[in-house]
Structure formats: structure tokens, C-alpha cells
LUMVO-591734 format. One record per residue (C-alpha): residue number from 1; residue in three letters; z, y, x. Coordinates in steps of 0.02 Angstrom, whole numbers, padded with zeros to 5 digits. Last residue first. Example, Ala and Ser with C-alpha at 12.3 -4.5 7.8 and 13.67 -1.06 7.14 Angstrom:
<sites>
    k    r      c3      c2      c1
    2  SER   00357  -00053   00684
    1  ALA   00390  -00225   00615
</sites>
This chain:
<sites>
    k    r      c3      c2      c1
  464  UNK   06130   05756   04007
  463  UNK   05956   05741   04094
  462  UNK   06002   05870   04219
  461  UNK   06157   05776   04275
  460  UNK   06048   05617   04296
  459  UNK   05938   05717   04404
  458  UNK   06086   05778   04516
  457  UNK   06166   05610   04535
  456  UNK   06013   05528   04594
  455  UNK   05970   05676   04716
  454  UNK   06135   05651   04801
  453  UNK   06126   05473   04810
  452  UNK   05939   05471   04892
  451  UNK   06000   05622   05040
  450  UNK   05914   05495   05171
  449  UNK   05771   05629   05178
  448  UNK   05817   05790   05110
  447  UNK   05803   05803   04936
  446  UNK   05654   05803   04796
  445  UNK   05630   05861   04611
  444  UNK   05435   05801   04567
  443  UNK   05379   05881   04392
  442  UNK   05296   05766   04258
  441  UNK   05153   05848   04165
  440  UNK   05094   05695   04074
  439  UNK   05096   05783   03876
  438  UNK   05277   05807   03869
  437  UNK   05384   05823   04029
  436  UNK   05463   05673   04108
  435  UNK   05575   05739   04291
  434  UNK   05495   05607   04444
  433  UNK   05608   05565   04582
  432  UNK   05576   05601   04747
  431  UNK   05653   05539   04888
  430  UNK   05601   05633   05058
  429  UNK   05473   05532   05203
  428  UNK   05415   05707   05264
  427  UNK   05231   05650   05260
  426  UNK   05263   05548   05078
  425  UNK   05343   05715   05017
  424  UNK   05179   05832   05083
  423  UNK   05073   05704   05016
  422  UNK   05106   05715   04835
  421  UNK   05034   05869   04784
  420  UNK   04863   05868   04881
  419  UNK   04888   05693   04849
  418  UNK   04814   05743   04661
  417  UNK   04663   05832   04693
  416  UNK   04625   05734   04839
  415  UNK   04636   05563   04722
  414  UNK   04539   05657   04585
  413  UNK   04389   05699   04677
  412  UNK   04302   05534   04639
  411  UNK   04355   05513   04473
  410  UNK   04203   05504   04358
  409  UNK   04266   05479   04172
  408  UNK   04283   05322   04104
  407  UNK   04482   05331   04052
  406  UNK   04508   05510   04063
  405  UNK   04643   05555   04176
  404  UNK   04797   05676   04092
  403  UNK   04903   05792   04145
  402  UNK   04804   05846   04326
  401  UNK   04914   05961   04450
  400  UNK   05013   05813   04490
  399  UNK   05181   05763   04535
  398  UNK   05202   05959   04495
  397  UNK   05334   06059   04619
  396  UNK   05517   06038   04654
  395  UNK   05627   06069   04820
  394  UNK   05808   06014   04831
  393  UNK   05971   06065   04919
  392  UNK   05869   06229   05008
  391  UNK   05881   06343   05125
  390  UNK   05910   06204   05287
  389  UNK   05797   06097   05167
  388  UNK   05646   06172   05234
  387  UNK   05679   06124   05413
  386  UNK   05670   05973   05363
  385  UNK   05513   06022   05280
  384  UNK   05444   06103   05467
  383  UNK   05506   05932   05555
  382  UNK   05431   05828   05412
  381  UNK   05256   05928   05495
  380  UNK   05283   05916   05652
  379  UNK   05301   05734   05672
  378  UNK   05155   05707   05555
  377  UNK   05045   05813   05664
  376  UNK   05104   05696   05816
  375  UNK   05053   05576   05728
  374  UNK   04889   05641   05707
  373  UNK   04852   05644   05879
  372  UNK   04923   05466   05900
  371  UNK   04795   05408   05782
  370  UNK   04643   05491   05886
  369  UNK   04705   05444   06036
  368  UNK   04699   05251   05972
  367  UNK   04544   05278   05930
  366  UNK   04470   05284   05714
  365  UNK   04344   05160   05660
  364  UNK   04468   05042   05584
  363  UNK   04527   05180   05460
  362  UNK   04344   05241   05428
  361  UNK   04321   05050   05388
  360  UNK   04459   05039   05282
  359  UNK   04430   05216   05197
  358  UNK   04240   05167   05137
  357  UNK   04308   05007   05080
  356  UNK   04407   05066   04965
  355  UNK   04277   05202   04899
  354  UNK   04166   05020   04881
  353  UNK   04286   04973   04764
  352  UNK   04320   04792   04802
  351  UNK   04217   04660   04677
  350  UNK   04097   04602   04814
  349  UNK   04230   04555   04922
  348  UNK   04215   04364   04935
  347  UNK   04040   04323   04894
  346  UNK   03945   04465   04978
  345  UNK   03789   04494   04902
  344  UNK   03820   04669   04805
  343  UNK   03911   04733   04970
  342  UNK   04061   04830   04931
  341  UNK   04193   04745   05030
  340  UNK   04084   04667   05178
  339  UNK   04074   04856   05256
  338  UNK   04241   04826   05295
  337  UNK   04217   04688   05422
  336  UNK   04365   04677   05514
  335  UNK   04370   04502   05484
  334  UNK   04408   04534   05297
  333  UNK   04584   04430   05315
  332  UNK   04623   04478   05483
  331  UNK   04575   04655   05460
  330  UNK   04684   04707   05312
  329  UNK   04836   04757   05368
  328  UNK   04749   04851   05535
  327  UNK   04636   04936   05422
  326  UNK   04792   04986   05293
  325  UNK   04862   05055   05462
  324  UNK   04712   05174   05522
  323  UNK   04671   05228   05317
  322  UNK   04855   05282   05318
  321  UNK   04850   05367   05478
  320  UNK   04689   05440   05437
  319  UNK   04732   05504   05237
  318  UNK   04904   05563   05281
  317  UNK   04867   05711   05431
  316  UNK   04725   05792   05333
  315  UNK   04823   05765   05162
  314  UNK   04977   05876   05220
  313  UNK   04880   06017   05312
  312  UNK   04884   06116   05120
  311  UNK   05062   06102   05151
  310  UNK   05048   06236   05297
  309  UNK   05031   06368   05140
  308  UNK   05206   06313   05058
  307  UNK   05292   06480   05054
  306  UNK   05458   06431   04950
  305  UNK   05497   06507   04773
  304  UNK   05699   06548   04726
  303  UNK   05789   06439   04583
  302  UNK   05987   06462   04617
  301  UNK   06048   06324   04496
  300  UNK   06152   06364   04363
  299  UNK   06098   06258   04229
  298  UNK   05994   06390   04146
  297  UNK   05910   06411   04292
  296  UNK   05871   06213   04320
  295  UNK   05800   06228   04127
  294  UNK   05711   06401   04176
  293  UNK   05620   06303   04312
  292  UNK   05577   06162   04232
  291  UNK   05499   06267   04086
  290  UNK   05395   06350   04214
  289  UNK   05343   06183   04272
  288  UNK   05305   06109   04114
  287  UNK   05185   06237   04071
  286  UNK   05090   06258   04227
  285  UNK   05057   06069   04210
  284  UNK   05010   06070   04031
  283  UNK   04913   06195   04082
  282  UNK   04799   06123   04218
  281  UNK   04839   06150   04383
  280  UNK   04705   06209   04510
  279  UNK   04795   06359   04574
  278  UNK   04974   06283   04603
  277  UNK   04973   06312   04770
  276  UNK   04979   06515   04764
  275  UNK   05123   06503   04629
  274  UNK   05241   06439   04758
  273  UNK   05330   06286   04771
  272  UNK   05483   06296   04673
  271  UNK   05667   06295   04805
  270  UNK   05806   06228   04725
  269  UNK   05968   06296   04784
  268  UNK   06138   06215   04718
  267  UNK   06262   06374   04705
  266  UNK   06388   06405   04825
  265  UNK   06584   06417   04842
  264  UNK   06607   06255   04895
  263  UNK   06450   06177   04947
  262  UNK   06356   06091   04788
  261  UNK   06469   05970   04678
  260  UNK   06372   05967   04519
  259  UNK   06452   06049   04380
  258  UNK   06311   06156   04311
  257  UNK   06214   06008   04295
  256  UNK   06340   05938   04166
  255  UNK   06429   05789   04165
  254  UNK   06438   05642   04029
  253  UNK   06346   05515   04084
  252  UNK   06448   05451   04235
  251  UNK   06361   05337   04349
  250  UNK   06397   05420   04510
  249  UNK   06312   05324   04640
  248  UNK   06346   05197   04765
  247  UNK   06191   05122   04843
  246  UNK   06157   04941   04846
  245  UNK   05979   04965   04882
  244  UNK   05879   04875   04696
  243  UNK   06048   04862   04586
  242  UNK   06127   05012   04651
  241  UNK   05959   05110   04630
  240  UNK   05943   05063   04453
  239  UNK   06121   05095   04395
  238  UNK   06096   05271   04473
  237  UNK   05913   05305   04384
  236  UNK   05994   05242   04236
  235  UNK   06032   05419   04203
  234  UNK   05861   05476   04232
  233  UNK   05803   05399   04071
  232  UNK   05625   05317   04049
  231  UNK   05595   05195   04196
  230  UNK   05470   05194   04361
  229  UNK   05579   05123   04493
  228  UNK   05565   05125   04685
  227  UNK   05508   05058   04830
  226  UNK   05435   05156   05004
  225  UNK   05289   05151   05109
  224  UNK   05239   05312   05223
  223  UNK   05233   05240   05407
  222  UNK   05200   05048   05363
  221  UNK   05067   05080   05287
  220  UNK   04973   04978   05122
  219  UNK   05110   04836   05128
  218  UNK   05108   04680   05033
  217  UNK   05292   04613   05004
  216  UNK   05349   04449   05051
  215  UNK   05493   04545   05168
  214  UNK   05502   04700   05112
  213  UNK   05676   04742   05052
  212  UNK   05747   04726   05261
  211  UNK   05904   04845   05190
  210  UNK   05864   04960   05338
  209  UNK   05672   04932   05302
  208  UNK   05708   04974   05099
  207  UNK   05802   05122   05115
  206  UNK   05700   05210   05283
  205  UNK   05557   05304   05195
  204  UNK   05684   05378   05053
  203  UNK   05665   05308   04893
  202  UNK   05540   05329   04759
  201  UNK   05619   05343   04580
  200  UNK   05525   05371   04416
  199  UNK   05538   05443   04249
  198  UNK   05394   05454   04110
  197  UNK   05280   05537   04015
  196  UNK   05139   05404   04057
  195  UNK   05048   05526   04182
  194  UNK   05226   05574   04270
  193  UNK   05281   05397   04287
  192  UNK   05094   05337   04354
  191  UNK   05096   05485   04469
  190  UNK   05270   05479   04556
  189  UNK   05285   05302   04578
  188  UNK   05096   05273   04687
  187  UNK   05115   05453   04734
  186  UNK   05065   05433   04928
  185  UNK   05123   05285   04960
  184  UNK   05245   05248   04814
  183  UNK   05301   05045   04764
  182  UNK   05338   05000   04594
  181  UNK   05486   04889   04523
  180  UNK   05450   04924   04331
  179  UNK   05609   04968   04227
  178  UNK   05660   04916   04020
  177  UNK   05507   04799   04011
  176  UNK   05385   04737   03898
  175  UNK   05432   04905   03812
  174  UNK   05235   04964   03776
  173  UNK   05286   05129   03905
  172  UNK   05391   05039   04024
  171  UNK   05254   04896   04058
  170  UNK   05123   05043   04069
  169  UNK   05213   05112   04219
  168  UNK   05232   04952   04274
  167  UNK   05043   04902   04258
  166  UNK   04981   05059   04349
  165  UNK   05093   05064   04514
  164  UNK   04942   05112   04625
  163  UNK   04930   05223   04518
  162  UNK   04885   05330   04349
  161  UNK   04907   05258   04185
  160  UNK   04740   05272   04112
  159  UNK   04693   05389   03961
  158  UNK   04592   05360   03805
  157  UNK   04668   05194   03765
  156  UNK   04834   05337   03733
  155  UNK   05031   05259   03699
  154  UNK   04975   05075   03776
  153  UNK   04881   05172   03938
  152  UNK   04753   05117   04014
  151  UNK   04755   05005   04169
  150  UNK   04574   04993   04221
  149  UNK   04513   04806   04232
  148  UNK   04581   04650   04326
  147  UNK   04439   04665   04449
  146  UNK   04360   04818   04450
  145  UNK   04538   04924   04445
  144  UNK   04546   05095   04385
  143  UNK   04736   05145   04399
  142  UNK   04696   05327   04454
  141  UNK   04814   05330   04645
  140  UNK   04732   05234   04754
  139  UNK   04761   05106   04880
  138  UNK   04895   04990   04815
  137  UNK   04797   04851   04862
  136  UNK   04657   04875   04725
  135  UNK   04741   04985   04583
  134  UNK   04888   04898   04498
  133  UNK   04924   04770   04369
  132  UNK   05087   04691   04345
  131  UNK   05189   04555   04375
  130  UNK   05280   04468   04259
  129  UNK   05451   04481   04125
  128  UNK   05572   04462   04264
  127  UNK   05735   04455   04206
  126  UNK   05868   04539   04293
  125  UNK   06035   04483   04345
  124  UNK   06077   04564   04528
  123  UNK   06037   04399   04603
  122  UNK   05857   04405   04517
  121  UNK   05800   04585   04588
  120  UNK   05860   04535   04746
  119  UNK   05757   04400   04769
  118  UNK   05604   04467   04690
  117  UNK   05634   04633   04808
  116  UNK   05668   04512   04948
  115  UNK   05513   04412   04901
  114  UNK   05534   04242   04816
  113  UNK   05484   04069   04892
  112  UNK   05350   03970   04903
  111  UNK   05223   04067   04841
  110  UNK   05041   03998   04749
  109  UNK   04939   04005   04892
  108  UNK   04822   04180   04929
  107  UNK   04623   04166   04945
  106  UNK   04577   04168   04774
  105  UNK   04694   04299   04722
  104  UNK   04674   04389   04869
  103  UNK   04482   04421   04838
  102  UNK   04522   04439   04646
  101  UNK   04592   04601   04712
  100  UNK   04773   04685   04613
   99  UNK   04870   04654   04760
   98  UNK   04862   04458   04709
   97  UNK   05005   04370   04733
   96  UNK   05012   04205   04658
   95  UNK   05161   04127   04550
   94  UNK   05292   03997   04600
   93  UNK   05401   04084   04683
   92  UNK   05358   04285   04650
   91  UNK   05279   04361   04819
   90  UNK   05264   04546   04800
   89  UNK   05127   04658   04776
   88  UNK   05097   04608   04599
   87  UNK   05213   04765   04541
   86  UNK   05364   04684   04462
   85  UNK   05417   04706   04282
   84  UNK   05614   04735   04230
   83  UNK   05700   04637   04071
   82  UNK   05885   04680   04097
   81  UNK   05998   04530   04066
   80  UNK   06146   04580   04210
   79  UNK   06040   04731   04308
   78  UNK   06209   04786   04379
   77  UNK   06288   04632   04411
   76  UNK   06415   04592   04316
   75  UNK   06583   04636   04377
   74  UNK   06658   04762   04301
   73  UNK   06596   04680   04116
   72  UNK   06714   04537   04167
   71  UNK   06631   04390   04231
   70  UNK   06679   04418   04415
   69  UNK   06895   04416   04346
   68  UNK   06843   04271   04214
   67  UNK   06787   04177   04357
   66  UNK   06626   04135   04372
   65  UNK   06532   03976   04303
   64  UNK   06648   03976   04160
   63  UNK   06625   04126   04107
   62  UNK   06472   04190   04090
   61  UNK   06370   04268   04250
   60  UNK   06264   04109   04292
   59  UNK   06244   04042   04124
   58  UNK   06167   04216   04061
   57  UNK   06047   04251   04205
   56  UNK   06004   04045   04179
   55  UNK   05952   04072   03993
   54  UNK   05853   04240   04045
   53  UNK   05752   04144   04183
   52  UNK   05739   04009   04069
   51  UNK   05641   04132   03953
   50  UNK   05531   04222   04083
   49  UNK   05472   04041   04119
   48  UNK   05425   04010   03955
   47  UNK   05351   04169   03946
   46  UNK   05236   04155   04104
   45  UNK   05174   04311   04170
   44  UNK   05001   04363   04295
   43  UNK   04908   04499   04310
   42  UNK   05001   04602   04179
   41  UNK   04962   04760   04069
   40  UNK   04798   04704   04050
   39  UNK   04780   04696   03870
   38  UNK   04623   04785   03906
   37  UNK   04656   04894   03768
   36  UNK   04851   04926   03795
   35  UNK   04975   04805   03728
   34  UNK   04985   04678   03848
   33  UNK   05188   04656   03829
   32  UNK   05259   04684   03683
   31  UNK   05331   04523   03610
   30  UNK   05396   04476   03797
   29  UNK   05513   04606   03770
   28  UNK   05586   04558   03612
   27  UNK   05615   04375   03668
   26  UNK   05681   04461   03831
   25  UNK   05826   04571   03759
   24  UNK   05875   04415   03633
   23  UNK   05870   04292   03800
   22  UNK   05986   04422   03897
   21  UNK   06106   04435   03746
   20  UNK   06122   04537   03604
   19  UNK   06300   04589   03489
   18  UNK   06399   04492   03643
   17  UNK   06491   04649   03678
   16  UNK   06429   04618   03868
   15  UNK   06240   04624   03817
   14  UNK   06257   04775   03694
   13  UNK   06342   04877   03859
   12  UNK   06190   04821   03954
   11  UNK   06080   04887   03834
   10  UNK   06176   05056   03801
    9  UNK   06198   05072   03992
    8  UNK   06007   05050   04016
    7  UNK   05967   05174   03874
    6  UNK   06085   05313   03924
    5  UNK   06252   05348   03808
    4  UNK   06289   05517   03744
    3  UNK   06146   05550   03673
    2  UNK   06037   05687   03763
    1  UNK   06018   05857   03702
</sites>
């Protein structure tokens, strides 16, 4: 059972009493960060700078600067003095951005100005502790990283994090950070969180454009890119996704699963992938999801299995279009010549993964026919899942059917091992949010697309 007061409210409750403050919570932050192996939790951090941040978060919301109506404990922000890591894929003023390459690093200015997720992160009263590591421009889904090393975990230097959103996930695990900003692809939330025995959030496709989050932020493509959190409780998941979209969600922390407001008269329906997919999970996996299922069963949830055998189509209609648009992103700064990247005597790209490559110049390689054939695909396919949800309020299945990745083991078929669980979400654009099970066997609860508050509430109800 959980206590009766979530992590995030506890902290932020602590903050307003006056027993800590916003410096306190990042003092003891900052003392943990870099804790894995290749103490390369972080990119790039400054803990001076970290520090005024958390003395101006606390001048700007005391009283005296507001007044004492907006400094009451209603009317903090929501993130008032929480130390939260951001994923180096977005433009922090006065630091570099790097998407995880030394090739951008040497090539990008020193920013100006603050993304919108920087932005909005520091208006809502967080402190930024630095940004993090991540595989090679968000494109893949292990952690390994050439350039700023392999993201292994604090808890395991046997094990890496997962990605693209490696370095926040391992920020939340060493406590250099309360919640990681993260960004999810095709897993790039899910995985890491799952991996590192932990929760995560990815939005629906359409959150962050409607709310215009990604200006100053490195995409990977357009069509399947969403922001999120990777955390430890799902109740803060609400307080979380208010501070980051705005959204109004029931913060409560007492409820029960069983009460959650499904259609009167009816039980919430969860539909489990079938047993047929899950033939190449390990047992950790096949563990945690049974157990999901009798938890959500116990809560009095209708828990029926869904054919899934057109999801095996999922991966065959992501990888081009992704691979078509991350070519497009990346052209004018490689010159469109991807086969630069790998090349042992090319000064500028000769630390990309040469796999990376590989998939940018397939991407560039592909016709316009060829794109809009698999568009159409994709069209289809989140029709058939929205269809889905007409029998079902949510749909679970493993984030992955792999527990734990072997830091220095050969993972070349581990990316199609794992989107083939991931994809089918990213395709039909639903928010996902990762359920922690022991040992890295996280399970992925999802709702209908644009349905974000709905799932919110439910997962935090589950975690009571």
C-alpha cells in the first residue's frame, strides 16, 4: 500500500511549511548527480547556476514579491522548488544543445534564449539541475552513446538505462532530480522508465503542438514526437502534467481504482494484448504483466484480451516515415550526406553510430510516393486502434518484452525487439504512461488519443 501522501506533494508540501526550501531540495540534489559509472548522467550542468536558479524560484513566489493571496500554498506554481532534469534536446539560455552528438555540440551556439519547455518549466517554479544524456539525436532506444558514453544505470553499472531519454531516467533513479523532462518517439519515455523501475508520462501527439511546447526543441519526426515525464510515483503524474500542458487533473491521493468514474452503470474495460504477441518476452516481463492484470482485476476493472495480430504491421509503417523525416531534419546540417556519419576519416561525423546513419540515408533515399504510401498505412492503422478503444477505456501490454540490456553486449536486434511493443502507441499517437514493476518489467496502460486527463487520474488511482 502506498503512503498516504505522494513524493512530489510531500516535497512541495515541506517547501510551503518552510521545514526545506527550494535551495535545501537542490543542494541535496546536486550532491547526487553523476552517479553511475561513466558519471555521465549529464551533458552539461552548472551548480552555481542551478543554485541562483533555486534562490530566485524562492524570491519570486514569497511574499513580498506576490501578493500574499498568489503566495499562498494555492497559488504556487505547481513545480514551486522542484529539482527536474531536461533532456539535452532543448535550448537552455546560456548552455549548448547538443542532441547527445559532439557534431552538434561543436557546431551549435551557446542559446540565447530558453526553449518553451525550458521556459515553461522555469515559470511554473522548477529548478533545473542540467541536461542530460541521451542516445544520438533521440534516435534509438538502448542509451549507448559514442560520444558522451553509454548511460548506465546508477542502481545496476551492469545495465544501461534504455532511451533516447537515458540521462533523465538515470537523473530520477541517483535523485539529482525529482522528474526528467523526456521526449518519446517510439518508446524514448516508455523504455528508459520501465528499464530503470520507474514511471513515465508521454502525452498525446497533439499536447505539446497545440500548446506550441517545441519551439527550441530538437525534433526526431514531426509525425510521432511527443513530451513527457519520467518520475517515480504515478500520483504526481497529475501535478506533473499541469505544470508541463496546463491540464486539469484530479490530484486527490486518496481514491481508489475501484472508484473511478467509468460510464454510469459500467465497469472501466482494459483490454491486455494477447498472449500470441507476447512470445519473445522474457520472464520478468511475463511476470509483471500477469500480476498487472490481476491488480487492475482486483480493482474492478473488466480485464478481457484484444487480437493484436495487425500490430505486428506497426514497425513497417514507423521505421520509413520516421527515418524519411529525421533525414529531412538533419540534411542541412550533414549536407545530405549520410554516408559522412560513420566514415573513419570524416572530421565532423566520425563519432555518429554508423546504425544512425544507416537509417538517415535510407530515410533520404526513400520517394515522395513511397512516404505517402506509408502514410496512408499510418492513417489506417490509428483508425483500426481508435477503433479499438470503442471496447475498451484503456489498453495495456509490456513497454518492452526485454527487462534488462546488458551494458556491452551486442544490441543490434534490440531496437526491433523492443518498438515491436512500442510502435503501435507512437502510430496511433495515444498517451501512455509507464506502470514500475520490479526487476525493469514496466507495463504500458494507454487511452484514446487526447483522453491524457483521464488516463492520469486512472494511474494515480491504481497507485493508491
Amino acid at each position: 500500500m502506498a503512503n498516504d501522501i505522494s513524493p512530489l506533494h510531500k516535497m512541495r508540501a515541506e517547501i510551503l511549511s518552510g521545514s526545506t526550501s527550494p535551495r535545501d531540495l537542490a543542494e541535496r540534489a546536486l550532491k547526487n548527480a553523476n552517479q553511475n559509472t561513466g558519471r555521465n548522467v549529464y551533458i552539461s550542468r552548472d551548480e552555481d547556476w542551478t543554485l541562483r536558479e533555486a534562490d530566485r524560484v524562492q524570491k519570486e513566489f514569497s511574499v513580498g514579491e506576490l501578493s500574499a493571496r498568489e503566495s499562498s500554498s494555492d497559488h504556487k506554481p505547481p513545480l514551486f522548488g522542484l529539482p527536474v532534469s531536461l533532456k539535452d534536446g532543448f535550448d537552455l539560455e546560456g548552455f549548448r544543445t547538443t542532441a547527445g552528438t559532439r557534431y552538434y555540440a561543436e557546431k551549435n551556439e551557446i542559446a540565447r534564449e530558453d526553449s518553451a519547455v525550458a521556459k515553461k518549466m522555469r515559470e511554473q517554479g522548477a529548478v533545473i539541475t542540467g541536461k542530460t544524456n541521451l542516445h544520438p539525436l533521440a534516435y534509438g532506444i538502448t542509451g549507448e552513446n559514442p560520444d558522451f558514453g553509454d548511460c548506465l544505470q546508477p542502481a545496476d553499472a551492469t545495465l544501461l538505462t534504455g532511451g533516447s531519454t537515458s540521462g533523465g531516467a538515470a537523473s530520477v533513479q541517483e535523485g539529482s532530480a525529482v522528474a526528467a523532462i523526456g521526449t518519446d518517439t517510439g518508446g524514448s519515455i516508455r523504455v528508459p522508465a520501465a528499464l530503470c523501475g520507474l514511471a513515465g508520462y508521454r502525452a498525446s501527439i497533439g499536447l505539446a503542438w497545440e500548446r506550441d511546447l517545441w519551439r527550441g526543441g530538437v525534433h526526431l519526426a514531426q509525425s510521432f514526437d511527443t513530451l513527457g515525464w519520467i518520475f517515480r510515483d504515478l500520483r504526481d503524474a497529475p501535478l506533473l502534467a499541469e505544470g508541463l500542458f496546463g491540464l486539469q487533473v484530479l490530484r486527490e491521493t486518496n481514491f481508489r481504482a475501484r472508484n473511478f468514474q467509468a460510464p454510469p452503470g459500467l465497469q472501466v474495460k482494459i483490454g491486455a494484448i494477447a498472449a500470441e504477441f507476447l512470445h519473445d518476452c522474457d520472464a520478468n516481463v511475463l511476470a509483471a504483466f500477469a500480476s498487472c492484470k490481476q491488480s487492475l482485476a482486483a480493482s474492478g476493472a473488466d480485464v478481457q484480451s484484444f487480437d493484436a495480430a495487425y500490430w505486428e504491421d506497426a514497425l513497417s509503417i514507423y521505421a520509413p516515415i520516421q527515418a524519411s523525416e529525421a533525414a529531412a531534419i538533419h540534411a542541412a546540417t550533414g549536407g545530405g550526406d549520410y554516408s559522412c556519419f560513420p566514415a573513419p576519416g570524416c572530421e565532423y561525423f566520425s563519432h555518429f553510430p554508423k546504425a544512425i546513419s544507416e537509417r538517415l540515408a535510407w530515410g533520404a533515399s526513400l520517394t515522395a510516393e513511397e512516404v505517402q504510401r506509408q502514410r496512408q498505412r499510418h492513417a489506417e492503422f490509428r483508425n483500426r486502434v481508435d477503433a479499438l478503444f470503442q471496447s475498451f477505456d484503456f489498453l495495456i501490454m509490456p513497454c518492452s518484452p526485454i527487462s534488462k540490456l546488458e551494458a556491452g553486449r551486442d544490441h543490434t536486434q534490440t531496437r526491433p525487439t523492443i518498438l515491436r511493443y512500442t510502435t503501435p502507441l507512437s502510430l496511433a499517437g495515444s498517451p501512455v504512461v509507464t506502470l514500475p514493476f520490479p526487476n525493469g518489467a514496466g507495463i504500458q496502460l494507454s487511452a484514446p488519443r487526447g483522453q491524457d486527463s483521464r488516463l492520469l487520474t486512472y494511474a494515480a488511482a491504481l497507485a493508491t
